[in-house]
C-alpha positions as CSV (number, residue, x, y, z in Angstrom):
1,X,0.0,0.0,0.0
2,X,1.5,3.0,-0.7
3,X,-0.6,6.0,-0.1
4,X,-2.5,6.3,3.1
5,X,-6.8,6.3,3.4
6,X,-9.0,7.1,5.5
7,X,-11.8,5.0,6.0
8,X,-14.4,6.5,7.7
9,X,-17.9,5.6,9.3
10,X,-20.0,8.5,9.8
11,X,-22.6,8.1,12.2
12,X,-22.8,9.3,16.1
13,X,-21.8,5.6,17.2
14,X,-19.1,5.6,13.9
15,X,-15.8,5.9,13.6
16,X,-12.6,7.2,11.6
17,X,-9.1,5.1,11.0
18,X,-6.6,6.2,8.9
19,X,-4.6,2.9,7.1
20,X,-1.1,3.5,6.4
21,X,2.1,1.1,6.2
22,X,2.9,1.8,9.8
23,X,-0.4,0.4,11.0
24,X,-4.0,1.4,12.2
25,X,-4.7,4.4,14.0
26,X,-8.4,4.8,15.1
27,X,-10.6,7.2,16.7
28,X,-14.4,6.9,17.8
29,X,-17.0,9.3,16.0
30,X,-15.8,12.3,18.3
31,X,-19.5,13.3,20.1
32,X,-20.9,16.1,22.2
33,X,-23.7,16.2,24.4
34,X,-26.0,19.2,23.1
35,X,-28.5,19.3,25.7
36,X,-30.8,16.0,25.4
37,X,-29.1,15.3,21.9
38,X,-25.6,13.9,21.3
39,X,-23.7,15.9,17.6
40,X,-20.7,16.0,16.5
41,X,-17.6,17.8,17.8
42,X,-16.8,19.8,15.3
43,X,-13.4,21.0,16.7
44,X,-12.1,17.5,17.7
45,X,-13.1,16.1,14.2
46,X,-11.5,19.0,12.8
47,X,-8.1,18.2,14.9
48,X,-8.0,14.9,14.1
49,X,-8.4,15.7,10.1
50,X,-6.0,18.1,10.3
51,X,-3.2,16.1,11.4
52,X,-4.1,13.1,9.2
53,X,-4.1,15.3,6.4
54,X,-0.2,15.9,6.4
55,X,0.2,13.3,4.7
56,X,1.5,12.7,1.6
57,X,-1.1,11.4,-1.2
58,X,-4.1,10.9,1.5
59,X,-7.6,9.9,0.3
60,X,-10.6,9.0,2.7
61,X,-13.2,6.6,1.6
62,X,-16.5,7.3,3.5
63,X,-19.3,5.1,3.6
64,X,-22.6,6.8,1.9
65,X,-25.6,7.1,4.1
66,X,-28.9,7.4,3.5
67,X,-32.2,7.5,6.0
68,X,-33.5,4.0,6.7
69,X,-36.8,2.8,7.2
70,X,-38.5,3.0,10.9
71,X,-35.6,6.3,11.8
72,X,-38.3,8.6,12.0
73,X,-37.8,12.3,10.7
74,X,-35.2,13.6,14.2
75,X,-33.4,9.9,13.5
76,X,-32.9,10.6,9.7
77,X,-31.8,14.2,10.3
78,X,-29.4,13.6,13.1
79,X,-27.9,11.1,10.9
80,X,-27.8,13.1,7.8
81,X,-26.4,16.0,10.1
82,X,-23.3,14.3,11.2
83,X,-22.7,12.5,7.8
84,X,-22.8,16.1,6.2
85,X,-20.5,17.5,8.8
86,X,-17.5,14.7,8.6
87,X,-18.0,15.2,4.7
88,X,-17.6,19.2,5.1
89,X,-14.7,18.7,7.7
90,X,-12.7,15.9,5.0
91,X,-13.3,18.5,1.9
92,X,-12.1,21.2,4.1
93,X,-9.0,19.6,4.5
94,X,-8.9,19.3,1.0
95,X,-9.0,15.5,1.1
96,X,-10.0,13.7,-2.0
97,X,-13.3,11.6,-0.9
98,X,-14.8,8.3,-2.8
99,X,-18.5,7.4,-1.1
100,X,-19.2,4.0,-0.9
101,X,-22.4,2.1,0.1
102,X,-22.2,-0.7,2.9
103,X,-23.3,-2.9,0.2
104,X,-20.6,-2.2,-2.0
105,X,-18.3,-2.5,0.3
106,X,-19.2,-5.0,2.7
107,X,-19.4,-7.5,-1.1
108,X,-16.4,-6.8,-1.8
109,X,-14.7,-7.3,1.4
110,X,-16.6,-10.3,2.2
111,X,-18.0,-8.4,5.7
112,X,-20.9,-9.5,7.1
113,X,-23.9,-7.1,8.2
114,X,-23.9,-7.6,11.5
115,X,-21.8,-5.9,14.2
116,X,-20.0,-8.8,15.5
117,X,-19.5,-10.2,11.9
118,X,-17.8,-6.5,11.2
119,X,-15.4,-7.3,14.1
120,X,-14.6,-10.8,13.1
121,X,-14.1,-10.1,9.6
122,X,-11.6,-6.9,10.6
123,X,-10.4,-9.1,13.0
124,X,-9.8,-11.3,9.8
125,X,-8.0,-8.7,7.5
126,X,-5.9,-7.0,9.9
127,X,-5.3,-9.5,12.8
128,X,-2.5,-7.0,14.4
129,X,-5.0,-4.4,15.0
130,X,-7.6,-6.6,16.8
131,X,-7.2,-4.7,20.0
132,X,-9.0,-1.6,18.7
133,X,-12.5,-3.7,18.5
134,X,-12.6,-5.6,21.4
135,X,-16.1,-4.7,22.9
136,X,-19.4,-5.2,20.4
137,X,-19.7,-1.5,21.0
138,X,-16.8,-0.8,18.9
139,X,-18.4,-2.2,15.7
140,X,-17.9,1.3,14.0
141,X,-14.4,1.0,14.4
142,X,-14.1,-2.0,12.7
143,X,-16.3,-1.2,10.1
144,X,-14.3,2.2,9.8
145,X,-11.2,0.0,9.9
146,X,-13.0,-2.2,7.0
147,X,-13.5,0.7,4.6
148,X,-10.1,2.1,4.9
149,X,-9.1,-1.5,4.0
150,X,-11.8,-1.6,0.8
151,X,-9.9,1.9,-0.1
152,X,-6.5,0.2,-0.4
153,X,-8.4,-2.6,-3.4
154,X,-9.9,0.5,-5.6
């Protein structure tokens, strides 16, 4: 692999790992509590870009969201918020982004749809980062680990 990705999942409960030839480094979906409602943090999202996006020939691969069935109008907008936000914060670091569905890359990665199959399977692909996604609640990071990995096969 020669240039480093980004693979990013960009819900509340998602994550962001940058892939590079000296490993894994990952980062839960940084959150605030606004009141009764959890958002983004802005600033700590835009921290963590910015130093990722020193390098050298960087691309982020983000996994393209849409509203599901049964989220309910607040559901579908929170979601759409935060996917808009980390999509702002990559392009303002002048990041070259691809979107990808889950479908797409899930297929092509041979990951299955559920949480613990995202672990397994990243568990699978990059058995020396394993440690990141030990608890069920750390599926994001694993998917997020996942779609850096699906960047390094385009």
């Amino acid at each position: 692999m020669a240039d480093p990705i980004i693979g990013i999942d960009p819900g509340l409960s998602g994550a962001l790992a940058l892939l590079t030839d000296d490993g894994l480094e990952i980062f839960d979906m940084p959150t605030l509590q606004d009141g009764t409602k959890r958002r983004v943090d802005h600033a700590q999202l835009a921290v963590i870009l910015d130093v990722w996006a020193k390098h050298q020939g960087i691309r982020c691969i983000i996994e393209k969201v849409a509203s599901m069935p049964g989220n309910g109008h607040a559901g579908a907008f929170t979601f759409g918020r935060a996917a808009g936000v980390v999509i702002g914060a990559v392009a303002a670091n002048f990041i070259p982004i691809v979107e990808v569905t889950p479908q797409v890359w899930k297929r092509v990665t041979k990951t299955p749809t559920d949480k613990d199959g995202a672990r397994l399977r990243a568990s699978e692909l990059m058995p020396r980062q394993s440690h990141q996604w030990p608890l069920k609640k750390h599926d994001g990071r694993a998917e997020s680990a996942i779609i850096a990995y699906y960047g390094t096969l385009l």
